[in-house]
N, C-alpha and C positions, 0 to 999 in steps of 0.2 A: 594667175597672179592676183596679189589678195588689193584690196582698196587699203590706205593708209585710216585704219580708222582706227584703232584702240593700237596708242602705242607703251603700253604697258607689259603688255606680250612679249617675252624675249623671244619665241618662235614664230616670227610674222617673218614671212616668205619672200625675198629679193631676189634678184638673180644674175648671175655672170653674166657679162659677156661672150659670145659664141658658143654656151653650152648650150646643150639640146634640153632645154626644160628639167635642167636639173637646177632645181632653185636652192640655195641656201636660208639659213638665216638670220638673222640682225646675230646673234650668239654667234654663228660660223665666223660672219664677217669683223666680226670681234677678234673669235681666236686669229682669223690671218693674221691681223694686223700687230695682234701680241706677239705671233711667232717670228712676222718678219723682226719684231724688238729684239728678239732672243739673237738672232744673227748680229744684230750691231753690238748687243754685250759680249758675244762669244772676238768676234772683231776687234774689239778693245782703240777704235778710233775713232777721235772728233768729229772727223768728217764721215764718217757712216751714221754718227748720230743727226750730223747736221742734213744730208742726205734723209734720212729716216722722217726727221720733222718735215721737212719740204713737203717729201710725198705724201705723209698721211697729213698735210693740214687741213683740208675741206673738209675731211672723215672725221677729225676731231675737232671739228671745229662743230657737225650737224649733232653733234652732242655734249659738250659741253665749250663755251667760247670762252669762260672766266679759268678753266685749266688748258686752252689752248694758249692762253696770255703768259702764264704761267711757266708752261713748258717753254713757248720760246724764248722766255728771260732764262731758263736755265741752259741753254741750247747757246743762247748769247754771251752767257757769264765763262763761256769755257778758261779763258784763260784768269779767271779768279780764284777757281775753286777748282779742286782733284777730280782728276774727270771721272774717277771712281762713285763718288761723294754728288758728283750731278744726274751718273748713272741710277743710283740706287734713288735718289729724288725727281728725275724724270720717269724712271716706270710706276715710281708710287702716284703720282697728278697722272700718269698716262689712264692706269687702271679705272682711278678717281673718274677722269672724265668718258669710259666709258661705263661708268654707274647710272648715271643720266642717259635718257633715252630719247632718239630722234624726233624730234618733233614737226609737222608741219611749220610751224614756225621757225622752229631751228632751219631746217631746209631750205625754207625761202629765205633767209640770212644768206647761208650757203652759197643760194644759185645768187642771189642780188652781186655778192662779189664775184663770181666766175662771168657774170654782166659785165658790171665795170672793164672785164680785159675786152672784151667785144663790143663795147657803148658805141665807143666813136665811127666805126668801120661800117656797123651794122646802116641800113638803108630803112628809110620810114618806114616801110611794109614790115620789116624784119623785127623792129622794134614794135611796133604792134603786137606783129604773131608772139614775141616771146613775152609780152606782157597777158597775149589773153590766154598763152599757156599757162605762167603763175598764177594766173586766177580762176582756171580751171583746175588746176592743182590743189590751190587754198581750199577750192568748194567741195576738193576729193573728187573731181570729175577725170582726173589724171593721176596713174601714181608716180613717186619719185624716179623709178626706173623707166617710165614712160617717158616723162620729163628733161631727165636725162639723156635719154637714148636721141631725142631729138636735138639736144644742145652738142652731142660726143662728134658729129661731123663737125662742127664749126670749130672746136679746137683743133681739127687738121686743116682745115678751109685755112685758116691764117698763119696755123703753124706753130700754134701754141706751145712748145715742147717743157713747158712747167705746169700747165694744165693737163698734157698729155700723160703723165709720169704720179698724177693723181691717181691715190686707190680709192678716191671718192666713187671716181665713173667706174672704174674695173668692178665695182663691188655693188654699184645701184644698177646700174645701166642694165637695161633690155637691150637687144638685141634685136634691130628692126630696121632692115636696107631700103625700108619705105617712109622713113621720115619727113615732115614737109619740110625742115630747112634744106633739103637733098633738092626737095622739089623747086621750092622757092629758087634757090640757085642757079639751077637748070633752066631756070622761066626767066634768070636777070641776065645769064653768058649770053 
């Protein structure tokens, strides 16, 4: 697993969930998410588009936030405009924002709102641990998928099932049943 350090690289190395060290990258994780698009054009419904934004917003949001705005005014406008006409104008902002490339900052944009759904539940300790993870992060002492893999149990801990249904985690997340929020949990039941 590489460090996030030059995100300029369109082949810097992520990795699934549950795969055996077959890492993709940022480019893979790209085309998914173009193809899952291809399925809602071929679909020709509202609601698979509306569907389609939900799940990828973190994803497109860790790379560009001003065409994540964007898409959902188009996403929103449906019954304005020919949903033909919002089709061929949401994959063109889709494409756009993944032109721009994830950034450590972008990232921690990212994780700070996937925070806010666990702010108030979370317990002093908790809140701690997951702040001196972002700043482990910040400093590249952790990568996104590290990051991740330790926040992907707390959105089943509460039961998250719109954070669950994010291709942000499917697509960064590590893969690692040793997590300390695992731990921490285990030490507060």
């Amino acid at each position: 697993m590489c460090k996030l350090n030059d995100f300029s690289k369109v082949e810097e190395k992520i990795e699934l969930p549950n795969s055996i060290n077959d890492p993709i990258s940022e480019k893979d994780a790209v085309e998914y998410v173009l193809q899952r698009f291809e399925s809602v054009k071929e679909n020709g419904k509202i609601k698979d588009l509306v569907s389609f934004h939900a799940m990828n917003k973190y994803m497109i949001m860790a790379h560009s936030q001003e065409e994540l705005k964007i898409l959902g005014n188009l996403v929103a406008s449906n019954k304005k405009i020919d949903y033909h006409e919002i089709l061929d104008e949401y994959e063109k902002h889709l494409k756009n924002s993944f032109e721009s490339k994830p950034t450590i900052k972008k990232h921690s944009n990212v994780i700070m709102h996937i925070f806010g759904y666990f702010s108030n539940s979370f317990s002093q300790q908790e809140k701690e641990k997951f702040f001196k993870m972002l700043a482990d992060f910040k400093d590249e002492k952790m990568t996104i998928g590290e990051f991740l893999s330790e926040i992907n149990p707390i959105v089943y801990r509460f039961n998250n099932t719109y954070l669950s249904s994010q291709t942000y985690f499917l697509l960064y997340s590590n893969s690692d049943p040793t997590n300390l929020f695992k731990i921490l949990s285990k030490k507060l039941c």
